[in-house]
mmCIF file of the N, C-alpha and C atoms, coordinates in Angstrom:
data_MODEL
# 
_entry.id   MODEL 
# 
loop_
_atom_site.group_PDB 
_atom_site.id 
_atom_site.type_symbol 
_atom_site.label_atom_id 
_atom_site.label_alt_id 
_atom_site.label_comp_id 
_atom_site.label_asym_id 
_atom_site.label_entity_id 
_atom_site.label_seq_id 
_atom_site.pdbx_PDB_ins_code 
_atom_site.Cartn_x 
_atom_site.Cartn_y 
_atom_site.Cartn_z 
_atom_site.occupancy 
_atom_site.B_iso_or_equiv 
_atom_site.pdbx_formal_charge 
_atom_site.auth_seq_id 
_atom_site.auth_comp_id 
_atom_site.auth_asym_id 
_atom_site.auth_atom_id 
_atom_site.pdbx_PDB_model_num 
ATOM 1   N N  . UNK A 1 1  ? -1.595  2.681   -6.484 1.00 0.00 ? 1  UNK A N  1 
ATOM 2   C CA . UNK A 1 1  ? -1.342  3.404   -5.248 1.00 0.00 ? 1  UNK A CA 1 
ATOM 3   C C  . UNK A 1 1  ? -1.189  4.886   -5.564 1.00 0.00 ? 1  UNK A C  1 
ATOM 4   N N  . UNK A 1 2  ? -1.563  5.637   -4.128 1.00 0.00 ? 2  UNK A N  1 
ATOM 5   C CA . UNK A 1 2  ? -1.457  7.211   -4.966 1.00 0.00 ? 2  UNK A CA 1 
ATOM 6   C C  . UNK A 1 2  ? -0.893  7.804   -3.505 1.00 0.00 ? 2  UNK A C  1 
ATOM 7   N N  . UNK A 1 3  ? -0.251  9.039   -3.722 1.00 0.00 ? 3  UNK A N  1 
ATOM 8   C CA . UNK A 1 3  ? 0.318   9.749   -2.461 1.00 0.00 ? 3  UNK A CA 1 
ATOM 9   C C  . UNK A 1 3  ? -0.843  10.132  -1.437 1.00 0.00 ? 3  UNK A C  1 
ATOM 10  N N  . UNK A 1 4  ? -1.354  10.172  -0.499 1.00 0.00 ? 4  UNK A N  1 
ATOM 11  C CA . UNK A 1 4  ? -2.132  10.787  0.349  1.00 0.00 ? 4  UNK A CA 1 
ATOM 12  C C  . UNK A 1 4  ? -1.408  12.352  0.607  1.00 0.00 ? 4  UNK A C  1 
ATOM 13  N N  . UNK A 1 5  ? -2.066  12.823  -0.009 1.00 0.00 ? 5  UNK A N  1 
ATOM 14  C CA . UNK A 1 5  ? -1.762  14.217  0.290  1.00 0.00 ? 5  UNK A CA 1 
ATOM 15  C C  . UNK A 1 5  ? -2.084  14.800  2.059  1.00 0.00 ? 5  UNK A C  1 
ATOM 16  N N  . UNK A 1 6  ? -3.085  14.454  2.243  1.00 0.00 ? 6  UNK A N  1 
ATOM 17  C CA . UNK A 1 6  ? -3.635  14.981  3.842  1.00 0.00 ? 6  UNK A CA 1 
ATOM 18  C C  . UNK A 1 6  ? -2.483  14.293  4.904  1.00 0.00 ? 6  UNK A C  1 
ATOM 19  N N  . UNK A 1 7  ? -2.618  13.204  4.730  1.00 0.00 ? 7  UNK A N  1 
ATOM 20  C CA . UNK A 1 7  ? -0.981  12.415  5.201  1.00 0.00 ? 7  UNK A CA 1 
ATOM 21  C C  . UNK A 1 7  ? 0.007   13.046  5.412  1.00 0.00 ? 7  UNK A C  1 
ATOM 22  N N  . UNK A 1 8  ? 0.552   13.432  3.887  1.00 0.00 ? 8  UNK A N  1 
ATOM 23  C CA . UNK A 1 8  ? 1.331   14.408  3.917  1.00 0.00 ? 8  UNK A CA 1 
ATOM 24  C C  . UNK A 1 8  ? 1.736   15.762  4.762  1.00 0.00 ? 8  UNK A C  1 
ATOM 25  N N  . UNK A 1 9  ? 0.457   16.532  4.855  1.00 0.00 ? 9  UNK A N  1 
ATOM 26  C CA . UNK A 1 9  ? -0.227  18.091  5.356  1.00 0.00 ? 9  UNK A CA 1 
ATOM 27  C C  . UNK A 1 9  ? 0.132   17.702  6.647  1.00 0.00 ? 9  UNK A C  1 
ATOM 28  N N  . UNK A 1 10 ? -0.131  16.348  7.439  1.00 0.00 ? 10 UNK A N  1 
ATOM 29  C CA . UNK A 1 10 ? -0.769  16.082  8.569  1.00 0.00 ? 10 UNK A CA 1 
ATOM 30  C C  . UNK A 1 10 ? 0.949   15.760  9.007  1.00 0.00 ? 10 UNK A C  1 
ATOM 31  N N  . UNK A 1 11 ? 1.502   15.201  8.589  1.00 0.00 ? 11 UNK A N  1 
ATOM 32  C CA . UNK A 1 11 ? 2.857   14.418  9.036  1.00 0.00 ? 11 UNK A CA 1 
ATOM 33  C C  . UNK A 1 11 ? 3.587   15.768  9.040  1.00 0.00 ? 11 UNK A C  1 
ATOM 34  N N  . UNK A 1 12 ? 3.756   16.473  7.980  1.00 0.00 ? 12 UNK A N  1 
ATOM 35  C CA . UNK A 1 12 ? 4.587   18.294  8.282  1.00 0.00 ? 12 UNK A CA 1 
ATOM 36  C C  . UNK A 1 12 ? 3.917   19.397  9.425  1.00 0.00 ? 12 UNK A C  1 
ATOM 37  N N  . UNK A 1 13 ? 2.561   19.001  10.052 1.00 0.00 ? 13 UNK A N  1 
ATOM 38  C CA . UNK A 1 13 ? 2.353   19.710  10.759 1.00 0.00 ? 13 UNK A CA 1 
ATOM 39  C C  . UNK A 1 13 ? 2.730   19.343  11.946 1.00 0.00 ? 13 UNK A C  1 
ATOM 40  N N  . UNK A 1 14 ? 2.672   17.996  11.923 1.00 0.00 ? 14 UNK A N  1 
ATOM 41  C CA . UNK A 1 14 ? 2.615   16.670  12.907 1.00 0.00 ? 14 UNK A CA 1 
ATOM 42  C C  . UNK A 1 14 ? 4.459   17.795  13.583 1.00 0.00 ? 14 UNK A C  1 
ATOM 43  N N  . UNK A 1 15 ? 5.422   17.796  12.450 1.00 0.00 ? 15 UNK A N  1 
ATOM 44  C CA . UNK A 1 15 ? 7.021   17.833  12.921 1.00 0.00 ? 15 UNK A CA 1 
ATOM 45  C C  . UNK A 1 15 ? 7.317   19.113  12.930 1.00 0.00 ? 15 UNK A C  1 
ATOM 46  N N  . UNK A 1 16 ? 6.049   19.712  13.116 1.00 0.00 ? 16 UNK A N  1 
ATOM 47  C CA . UNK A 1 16 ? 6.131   21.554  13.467 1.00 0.00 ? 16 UNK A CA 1 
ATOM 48  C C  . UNK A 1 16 ? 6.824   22.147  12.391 1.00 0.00 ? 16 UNK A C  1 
ATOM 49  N N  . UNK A 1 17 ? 6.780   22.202  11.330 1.00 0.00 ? 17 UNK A N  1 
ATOM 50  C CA . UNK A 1 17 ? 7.591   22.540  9.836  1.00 0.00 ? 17 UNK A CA 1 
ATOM 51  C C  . UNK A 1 17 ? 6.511   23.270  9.346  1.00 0.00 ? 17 UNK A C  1 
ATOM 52  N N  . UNK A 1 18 ? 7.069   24.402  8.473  1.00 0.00 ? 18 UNK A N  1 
ATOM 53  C CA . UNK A 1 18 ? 6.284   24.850  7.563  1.00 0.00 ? 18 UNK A CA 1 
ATOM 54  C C  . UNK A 1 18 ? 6.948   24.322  6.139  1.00 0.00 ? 18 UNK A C  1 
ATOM 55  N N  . UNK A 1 19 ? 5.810   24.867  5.089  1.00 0.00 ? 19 UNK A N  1 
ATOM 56  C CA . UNK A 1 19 ? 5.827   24.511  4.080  1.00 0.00 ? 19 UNK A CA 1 
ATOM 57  C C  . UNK A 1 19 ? 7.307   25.179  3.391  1.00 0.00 ? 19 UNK A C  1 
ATOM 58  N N  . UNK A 1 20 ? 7.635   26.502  4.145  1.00 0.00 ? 20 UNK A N  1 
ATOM 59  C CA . UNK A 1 20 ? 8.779   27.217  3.979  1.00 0.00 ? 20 UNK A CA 1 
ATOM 60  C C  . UNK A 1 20 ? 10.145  26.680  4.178  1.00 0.00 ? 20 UNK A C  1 
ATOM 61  N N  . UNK A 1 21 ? 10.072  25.748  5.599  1.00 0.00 ? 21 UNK A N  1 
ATOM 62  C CA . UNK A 1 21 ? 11.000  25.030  6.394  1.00 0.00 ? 21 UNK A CA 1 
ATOM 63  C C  . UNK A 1 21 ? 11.186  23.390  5.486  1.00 0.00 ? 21 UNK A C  1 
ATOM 64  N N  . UNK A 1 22 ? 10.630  23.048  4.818  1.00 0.00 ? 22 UNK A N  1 
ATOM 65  C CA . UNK A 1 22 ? 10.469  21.834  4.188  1.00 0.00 ? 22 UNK A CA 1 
ATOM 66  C C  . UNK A 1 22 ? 11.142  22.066  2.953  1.00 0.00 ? 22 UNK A C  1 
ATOM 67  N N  . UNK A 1 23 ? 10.581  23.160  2.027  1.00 0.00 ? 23 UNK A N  1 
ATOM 68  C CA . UNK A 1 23 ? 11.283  23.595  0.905  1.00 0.00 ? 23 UNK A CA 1 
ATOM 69  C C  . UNK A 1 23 ? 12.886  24.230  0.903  1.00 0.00 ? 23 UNK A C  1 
ATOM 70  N N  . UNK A 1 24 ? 12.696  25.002  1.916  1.00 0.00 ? 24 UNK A N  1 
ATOM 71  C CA . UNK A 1 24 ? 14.645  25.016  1.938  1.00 0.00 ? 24 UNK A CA 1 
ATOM 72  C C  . UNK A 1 24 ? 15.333  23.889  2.427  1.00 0.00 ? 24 UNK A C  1 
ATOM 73  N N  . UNK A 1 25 ? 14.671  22.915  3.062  1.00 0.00 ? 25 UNK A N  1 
ATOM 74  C CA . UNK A 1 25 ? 15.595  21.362  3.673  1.00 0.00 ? 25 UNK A CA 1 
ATOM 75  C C  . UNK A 1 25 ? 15.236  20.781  2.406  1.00 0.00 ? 25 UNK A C  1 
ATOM 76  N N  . UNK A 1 26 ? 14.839  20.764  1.341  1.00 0.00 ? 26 UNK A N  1 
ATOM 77  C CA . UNK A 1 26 ? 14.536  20.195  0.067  1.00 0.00 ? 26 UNK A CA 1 
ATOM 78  C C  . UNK A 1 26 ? 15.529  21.107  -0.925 1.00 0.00 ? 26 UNK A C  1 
ATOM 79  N N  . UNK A 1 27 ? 16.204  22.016  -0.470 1.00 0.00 ? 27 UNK A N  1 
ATOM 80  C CA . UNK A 1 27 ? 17.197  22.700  -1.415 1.00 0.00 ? 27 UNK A CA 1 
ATOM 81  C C  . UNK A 1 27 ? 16.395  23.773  -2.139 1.00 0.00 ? 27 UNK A C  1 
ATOM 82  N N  . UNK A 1 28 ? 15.448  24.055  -2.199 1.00 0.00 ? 28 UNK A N  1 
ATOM 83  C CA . UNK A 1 28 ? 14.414  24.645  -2.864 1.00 0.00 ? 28 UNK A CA 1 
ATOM 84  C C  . UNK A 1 28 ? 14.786  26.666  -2.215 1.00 0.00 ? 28 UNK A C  1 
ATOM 85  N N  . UNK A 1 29 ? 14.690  27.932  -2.929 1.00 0.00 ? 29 UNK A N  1 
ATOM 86  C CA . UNK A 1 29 ? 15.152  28.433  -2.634 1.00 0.00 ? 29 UNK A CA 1 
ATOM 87  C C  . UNK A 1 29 ? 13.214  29.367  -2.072 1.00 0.00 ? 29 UNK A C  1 
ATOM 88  N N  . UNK A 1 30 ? 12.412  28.697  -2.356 1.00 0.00 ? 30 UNK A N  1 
ATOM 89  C CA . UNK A 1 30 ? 11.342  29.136  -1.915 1.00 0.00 ? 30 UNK A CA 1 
ATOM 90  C C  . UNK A 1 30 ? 10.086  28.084  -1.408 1.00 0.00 ? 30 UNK A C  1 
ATOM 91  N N  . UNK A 1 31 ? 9.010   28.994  -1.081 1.00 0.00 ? 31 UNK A N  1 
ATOM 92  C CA . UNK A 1 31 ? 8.419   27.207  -0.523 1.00 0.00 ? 31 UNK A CA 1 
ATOM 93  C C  . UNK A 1 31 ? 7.386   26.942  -1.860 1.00 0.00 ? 31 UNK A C  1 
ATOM 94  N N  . UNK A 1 32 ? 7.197   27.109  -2.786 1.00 0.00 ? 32 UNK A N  1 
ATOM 95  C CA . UNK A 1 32 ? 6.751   27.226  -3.812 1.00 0.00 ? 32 UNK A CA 1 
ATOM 96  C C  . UNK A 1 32 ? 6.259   26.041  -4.383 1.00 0.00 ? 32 UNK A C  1 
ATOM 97  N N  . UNK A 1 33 ? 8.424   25.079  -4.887 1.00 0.00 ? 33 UNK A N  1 
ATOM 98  C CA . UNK A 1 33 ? 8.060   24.004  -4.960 1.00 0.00 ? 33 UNK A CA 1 
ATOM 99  C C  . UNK A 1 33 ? 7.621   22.895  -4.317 1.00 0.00 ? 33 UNK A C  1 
ATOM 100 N N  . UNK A 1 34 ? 7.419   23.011  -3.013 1.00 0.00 ? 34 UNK A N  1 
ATOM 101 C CA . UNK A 1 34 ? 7.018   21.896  -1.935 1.00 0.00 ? 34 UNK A CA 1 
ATOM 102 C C  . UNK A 1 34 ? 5.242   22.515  -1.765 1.00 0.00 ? 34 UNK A C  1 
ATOM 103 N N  . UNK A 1 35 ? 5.259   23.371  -1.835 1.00 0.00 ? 35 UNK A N  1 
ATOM 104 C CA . UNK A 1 35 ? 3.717   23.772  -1.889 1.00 0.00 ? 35 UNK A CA 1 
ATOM 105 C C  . UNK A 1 35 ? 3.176   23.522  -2.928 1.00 0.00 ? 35 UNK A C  1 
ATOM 106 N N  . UNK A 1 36 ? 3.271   23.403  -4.425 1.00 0.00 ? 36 UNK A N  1 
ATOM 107 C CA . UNK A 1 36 ? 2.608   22.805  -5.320 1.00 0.00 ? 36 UNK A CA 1 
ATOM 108 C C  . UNK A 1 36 ? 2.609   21.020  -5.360 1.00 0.00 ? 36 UNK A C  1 
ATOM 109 N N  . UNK A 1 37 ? 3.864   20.644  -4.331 1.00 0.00 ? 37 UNK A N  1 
ATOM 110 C CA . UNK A 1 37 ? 3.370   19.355  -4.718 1.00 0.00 ? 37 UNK A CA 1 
ATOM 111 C C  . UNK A 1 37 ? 3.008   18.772  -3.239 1.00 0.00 ? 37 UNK A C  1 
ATOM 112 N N  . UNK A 1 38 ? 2.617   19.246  -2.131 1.00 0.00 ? 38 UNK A N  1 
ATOM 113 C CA . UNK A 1 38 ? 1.621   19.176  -1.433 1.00 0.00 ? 38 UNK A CA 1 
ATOM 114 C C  . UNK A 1 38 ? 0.651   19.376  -1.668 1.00 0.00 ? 38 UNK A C  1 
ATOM 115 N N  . UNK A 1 39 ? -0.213  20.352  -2.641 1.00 0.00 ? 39 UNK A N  1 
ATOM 116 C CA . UNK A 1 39 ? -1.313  20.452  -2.810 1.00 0.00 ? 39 UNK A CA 1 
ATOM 117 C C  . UNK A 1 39 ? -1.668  19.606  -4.187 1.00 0.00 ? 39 UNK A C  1 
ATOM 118 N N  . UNK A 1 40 ? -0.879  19.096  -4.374 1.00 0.00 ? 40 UNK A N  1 
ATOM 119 C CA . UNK A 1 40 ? -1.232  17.663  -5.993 1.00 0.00 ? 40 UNK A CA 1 
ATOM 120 C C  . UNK A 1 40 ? -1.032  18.873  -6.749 1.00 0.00 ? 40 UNK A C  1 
ATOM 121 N N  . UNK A 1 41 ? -0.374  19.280  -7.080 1.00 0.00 ? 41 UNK A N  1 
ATOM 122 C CA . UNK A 1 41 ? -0.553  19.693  -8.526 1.00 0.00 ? 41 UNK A CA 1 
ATOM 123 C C  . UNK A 1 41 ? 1.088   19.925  -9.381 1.00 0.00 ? 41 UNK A C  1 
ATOM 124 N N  . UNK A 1 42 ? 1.592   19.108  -8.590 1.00 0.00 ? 42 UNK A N  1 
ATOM 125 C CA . UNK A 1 42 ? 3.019   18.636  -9.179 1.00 0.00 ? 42 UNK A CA 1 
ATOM 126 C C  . UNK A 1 42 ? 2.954   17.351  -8.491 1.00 0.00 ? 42 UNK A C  1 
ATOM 127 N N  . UNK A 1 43 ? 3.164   16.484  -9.016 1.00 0.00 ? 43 UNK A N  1 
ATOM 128 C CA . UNK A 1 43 ? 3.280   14.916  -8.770 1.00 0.00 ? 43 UNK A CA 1 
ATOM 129 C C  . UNK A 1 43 ? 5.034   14.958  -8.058 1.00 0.00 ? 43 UNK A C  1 
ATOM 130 N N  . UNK A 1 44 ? 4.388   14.188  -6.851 1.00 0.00 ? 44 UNK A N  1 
ATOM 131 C CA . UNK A 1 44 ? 6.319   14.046  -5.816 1.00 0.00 ? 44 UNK A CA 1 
ATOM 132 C C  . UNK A 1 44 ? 7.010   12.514  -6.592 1.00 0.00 ? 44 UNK A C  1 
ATOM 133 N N  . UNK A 1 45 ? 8.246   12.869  -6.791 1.00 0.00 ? 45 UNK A N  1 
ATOM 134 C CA . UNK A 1 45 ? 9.055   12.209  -7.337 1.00 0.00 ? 45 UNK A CA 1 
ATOM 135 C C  . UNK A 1 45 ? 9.348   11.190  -6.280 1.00 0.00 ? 45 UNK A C  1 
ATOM 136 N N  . UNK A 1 46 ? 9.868   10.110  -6.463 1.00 0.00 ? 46 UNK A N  1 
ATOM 137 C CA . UNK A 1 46 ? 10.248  9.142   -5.336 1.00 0.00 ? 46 UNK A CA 1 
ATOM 138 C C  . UNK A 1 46 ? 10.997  8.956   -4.783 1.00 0.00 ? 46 UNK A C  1 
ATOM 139 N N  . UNK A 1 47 ? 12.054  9.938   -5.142 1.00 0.00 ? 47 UNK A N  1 
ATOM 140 C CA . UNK A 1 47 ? 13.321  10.308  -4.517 1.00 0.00 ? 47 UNK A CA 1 
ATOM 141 C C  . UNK A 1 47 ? 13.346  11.808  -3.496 1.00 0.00 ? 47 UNK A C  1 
ATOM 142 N N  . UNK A 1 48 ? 12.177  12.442  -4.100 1.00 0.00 ? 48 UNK A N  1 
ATOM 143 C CA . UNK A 1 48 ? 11.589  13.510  -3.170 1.00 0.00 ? 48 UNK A CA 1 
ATOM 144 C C  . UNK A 1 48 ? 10.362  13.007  -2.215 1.00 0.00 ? 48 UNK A C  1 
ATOM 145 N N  . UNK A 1 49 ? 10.018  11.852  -1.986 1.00 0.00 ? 49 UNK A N  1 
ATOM 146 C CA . UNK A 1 49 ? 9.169   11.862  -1.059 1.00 0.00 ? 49 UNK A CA 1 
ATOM 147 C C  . UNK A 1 49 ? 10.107  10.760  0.302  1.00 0.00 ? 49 UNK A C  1 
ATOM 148 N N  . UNK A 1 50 ? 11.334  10.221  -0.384 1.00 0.00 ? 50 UNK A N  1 
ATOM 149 C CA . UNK A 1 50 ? 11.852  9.549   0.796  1.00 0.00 ? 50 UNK A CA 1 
ATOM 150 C C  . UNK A 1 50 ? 13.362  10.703  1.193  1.00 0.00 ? 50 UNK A C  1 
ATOM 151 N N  . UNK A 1 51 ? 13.193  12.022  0.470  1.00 0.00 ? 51 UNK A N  1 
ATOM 152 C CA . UNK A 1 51 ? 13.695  13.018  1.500  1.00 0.00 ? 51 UNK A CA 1 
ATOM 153 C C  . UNK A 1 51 ? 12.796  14.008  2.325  1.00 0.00 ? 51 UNK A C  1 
ATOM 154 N N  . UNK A 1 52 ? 11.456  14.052  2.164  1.00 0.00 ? 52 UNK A N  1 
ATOM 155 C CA . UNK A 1 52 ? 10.704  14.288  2.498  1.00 0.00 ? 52 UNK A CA 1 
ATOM 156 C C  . UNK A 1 52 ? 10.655  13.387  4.135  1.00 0.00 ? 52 UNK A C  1 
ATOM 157 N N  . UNK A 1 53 ? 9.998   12.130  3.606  1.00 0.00 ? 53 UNK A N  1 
ATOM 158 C CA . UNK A 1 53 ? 10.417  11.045  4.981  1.00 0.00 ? 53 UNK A CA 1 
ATOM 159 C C  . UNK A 1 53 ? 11.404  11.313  6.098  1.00 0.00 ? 53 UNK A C  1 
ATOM 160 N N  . UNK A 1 54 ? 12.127  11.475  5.269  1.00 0.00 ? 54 UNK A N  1 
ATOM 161 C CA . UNK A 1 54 ? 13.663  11.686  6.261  1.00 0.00 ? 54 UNK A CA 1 
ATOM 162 C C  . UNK A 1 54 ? 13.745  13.290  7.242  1.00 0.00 ? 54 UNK A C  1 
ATOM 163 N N  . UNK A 1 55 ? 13.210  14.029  6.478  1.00 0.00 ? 55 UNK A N  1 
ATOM 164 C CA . UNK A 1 55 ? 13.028  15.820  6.636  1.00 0.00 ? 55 UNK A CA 1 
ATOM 165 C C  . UNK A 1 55 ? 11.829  15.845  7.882  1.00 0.00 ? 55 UNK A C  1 
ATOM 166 N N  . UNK A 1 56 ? 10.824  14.788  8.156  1.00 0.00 ? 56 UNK A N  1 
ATOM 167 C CA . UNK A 1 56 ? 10.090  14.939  8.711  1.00 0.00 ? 56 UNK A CA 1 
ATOM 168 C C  . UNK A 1 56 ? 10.570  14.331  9.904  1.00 0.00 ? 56 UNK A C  1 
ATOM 169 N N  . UNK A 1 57 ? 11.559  13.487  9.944  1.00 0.00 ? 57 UNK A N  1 
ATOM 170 C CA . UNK A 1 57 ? 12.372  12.931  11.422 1.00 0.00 ? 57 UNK A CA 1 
ATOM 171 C C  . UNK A 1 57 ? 12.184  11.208  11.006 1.00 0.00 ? 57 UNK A C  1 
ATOM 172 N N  . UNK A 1 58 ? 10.753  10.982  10.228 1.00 0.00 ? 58 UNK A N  1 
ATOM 173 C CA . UNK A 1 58 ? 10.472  9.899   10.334 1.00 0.00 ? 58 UNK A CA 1 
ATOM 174 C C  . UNK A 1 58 ? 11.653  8.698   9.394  1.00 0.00 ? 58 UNK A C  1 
ATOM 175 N N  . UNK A 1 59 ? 11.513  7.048   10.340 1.00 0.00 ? 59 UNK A N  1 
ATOM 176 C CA . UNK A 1 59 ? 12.924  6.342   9.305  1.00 0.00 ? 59 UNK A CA 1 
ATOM 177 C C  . UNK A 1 59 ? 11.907  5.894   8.343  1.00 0.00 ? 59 UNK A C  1 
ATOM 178 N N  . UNK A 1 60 ? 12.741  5.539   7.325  1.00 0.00 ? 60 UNK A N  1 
ATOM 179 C CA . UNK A 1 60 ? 12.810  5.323   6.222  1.00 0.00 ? 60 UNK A CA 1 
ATOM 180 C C  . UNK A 1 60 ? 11.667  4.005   5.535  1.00 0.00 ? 60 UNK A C  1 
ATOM 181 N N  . UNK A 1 61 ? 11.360  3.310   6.862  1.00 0.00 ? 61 UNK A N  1 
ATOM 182 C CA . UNK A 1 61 ? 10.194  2.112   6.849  1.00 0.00 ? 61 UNK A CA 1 
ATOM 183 C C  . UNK A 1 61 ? 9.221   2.808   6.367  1.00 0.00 ? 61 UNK A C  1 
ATOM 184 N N  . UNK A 1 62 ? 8.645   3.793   7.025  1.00 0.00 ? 62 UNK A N  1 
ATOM 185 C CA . UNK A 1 62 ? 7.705   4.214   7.326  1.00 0.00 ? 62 UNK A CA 1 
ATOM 186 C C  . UNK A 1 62 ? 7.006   5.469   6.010  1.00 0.00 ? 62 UNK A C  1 
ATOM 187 N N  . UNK A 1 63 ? 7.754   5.008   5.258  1.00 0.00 ? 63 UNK A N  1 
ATOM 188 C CA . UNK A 1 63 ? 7.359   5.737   4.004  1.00 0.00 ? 63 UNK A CA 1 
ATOM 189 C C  . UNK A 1 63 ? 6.025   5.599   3.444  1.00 0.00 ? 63 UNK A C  1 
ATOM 190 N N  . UNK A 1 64 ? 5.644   3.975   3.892  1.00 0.00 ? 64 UNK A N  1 
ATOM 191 C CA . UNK A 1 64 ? 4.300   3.282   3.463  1.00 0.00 ? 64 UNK A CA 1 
ATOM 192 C C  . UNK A 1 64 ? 3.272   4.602   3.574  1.00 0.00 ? 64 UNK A C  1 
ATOM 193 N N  . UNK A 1 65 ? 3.400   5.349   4.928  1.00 0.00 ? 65 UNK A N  1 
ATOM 194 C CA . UNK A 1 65 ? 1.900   5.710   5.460  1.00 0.00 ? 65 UNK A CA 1 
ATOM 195 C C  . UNK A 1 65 ? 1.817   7.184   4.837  1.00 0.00 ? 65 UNK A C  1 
ATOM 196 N N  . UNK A 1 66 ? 2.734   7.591   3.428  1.00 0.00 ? 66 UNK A N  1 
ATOM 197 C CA . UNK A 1 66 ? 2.215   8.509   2.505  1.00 0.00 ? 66 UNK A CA 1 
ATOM 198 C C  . UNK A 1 66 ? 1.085   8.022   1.835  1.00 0.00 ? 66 UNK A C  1 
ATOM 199 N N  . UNK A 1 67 ? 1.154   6.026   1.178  1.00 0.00 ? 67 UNK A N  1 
ATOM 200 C CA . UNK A 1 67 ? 0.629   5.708   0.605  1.00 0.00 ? 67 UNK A CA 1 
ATOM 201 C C  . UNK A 1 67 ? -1.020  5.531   0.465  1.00 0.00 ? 67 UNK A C  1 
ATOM 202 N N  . UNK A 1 68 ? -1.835  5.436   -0.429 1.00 0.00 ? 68 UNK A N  1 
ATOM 203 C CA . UNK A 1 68 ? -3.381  5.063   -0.159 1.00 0.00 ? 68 UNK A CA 1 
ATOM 204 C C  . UNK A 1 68 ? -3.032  3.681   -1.440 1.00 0.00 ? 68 UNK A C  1 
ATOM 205 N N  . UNK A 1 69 ? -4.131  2.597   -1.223 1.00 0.00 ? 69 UNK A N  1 
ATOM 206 C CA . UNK A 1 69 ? -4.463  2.043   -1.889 1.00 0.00 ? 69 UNK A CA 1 
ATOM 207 C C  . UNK A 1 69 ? -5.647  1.915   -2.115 1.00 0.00 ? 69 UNK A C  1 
ATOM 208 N N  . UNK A 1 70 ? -5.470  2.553   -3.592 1.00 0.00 ? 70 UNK A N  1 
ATOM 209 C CA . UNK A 1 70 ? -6.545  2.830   -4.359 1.00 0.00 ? 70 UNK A CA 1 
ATOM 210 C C  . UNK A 1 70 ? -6.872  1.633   -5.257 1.00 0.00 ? 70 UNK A C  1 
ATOM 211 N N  . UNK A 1 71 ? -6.677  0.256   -5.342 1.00 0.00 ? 71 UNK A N  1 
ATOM 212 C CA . UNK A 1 71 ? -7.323  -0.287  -6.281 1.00 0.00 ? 71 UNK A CA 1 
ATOM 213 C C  . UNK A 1 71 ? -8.566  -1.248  -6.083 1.00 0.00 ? 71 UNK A C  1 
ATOM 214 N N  . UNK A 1 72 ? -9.420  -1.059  -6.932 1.00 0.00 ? 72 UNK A N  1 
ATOM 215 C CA . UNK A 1 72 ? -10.764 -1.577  -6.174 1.00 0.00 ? 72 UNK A CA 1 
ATOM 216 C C  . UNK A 1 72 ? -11.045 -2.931  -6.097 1.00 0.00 ? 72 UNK A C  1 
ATOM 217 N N  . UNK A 1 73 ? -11.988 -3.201  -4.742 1.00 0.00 ? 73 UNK A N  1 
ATOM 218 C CA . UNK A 1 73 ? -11.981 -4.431  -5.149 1.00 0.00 ? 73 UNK A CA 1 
ATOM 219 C C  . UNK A 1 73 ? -12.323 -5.232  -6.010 1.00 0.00 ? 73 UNK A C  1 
ATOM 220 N N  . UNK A 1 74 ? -12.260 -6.289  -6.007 1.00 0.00 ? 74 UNK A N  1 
ATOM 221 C CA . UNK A 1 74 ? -13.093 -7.360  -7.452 1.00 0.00 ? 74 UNK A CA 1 
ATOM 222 C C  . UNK A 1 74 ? -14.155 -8.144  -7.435 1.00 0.00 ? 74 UNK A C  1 
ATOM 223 N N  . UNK A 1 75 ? -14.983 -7.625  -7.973 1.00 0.00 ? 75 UNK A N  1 
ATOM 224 C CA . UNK A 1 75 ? -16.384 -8.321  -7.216 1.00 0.00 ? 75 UNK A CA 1 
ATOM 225 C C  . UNK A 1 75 ? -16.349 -9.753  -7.181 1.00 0.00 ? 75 UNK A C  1 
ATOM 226 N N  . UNK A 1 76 ? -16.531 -10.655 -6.799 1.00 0.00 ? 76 UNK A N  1 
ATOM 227 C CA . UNK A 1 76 ? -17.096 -11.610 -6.967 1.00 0.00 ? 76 UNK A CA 1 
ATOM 228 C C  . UNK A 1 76 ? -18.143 -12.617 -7.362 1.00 0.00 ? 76 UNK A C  1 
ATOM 229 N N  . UNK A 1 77 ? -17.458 -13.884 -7.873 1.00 0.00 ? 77 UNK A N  1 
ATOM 230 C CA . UNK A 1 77 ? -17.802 -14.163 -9.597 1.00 0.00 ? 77 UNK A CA 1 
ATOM 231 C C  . UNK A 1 77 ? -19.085 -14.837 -8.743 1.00 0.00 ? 77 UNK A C  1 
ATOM 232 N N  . UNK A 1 78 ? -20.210 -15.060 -9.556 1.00 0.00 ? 78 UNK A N  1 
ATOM 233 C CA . UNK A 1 78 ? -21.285 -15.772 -9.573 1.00 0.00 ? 78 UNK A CA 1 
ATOM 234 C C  . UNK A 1 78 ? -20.861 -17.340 -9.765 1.00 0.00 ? 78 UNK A C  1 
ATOM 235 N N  . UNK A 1 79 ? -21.047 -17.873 -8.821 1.00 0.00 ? 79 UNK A N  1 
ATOM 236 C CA . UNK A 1 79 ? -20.656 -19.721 -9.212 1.00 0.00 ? 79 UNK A CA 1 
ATOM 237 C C  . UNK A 1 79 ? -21.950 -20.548 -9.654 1.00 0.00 ? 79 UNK A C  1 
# 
């Protein structure tokens, strides 16, 4: 499984937040660190993406729909 980043982009725009407004509700004293790991290039911790969840209004179920599943299928065997 991997984070959907656009998900991400889409759910903070979705709750009228900037990337600025996300990083100081993340304790962050700039938007810096929430902007590198929106754009993948810091991997979100899992304790930062279910305050993330929470920061966006959304409960806590609903964490799933950061997720993608990425694993492929399996072809099927010749009988």
């Amino acid at each position: 499984m991997t984070i959907n980043l656009k998900r991400l982009k889409a759910e903070r725009i979705a709750s009228g937040m900037t990337q600025d407004e996300v990083a100081h509700r993340m304790g962050w004293k700039t938007r810096t660190p929430y902007a590198k790991r929106e754009n993948g290039i810091v991997s979100i911790g899992a304790d930062e993406l279910a305050q993330i969840t929470l920061i966006f209004g959304l409960p806590m179920e609903k964490i799933t729909i950061f997720f993608d599943n990425d694993v492929p299928e399996m072809e099927q065997s010749l009988a």
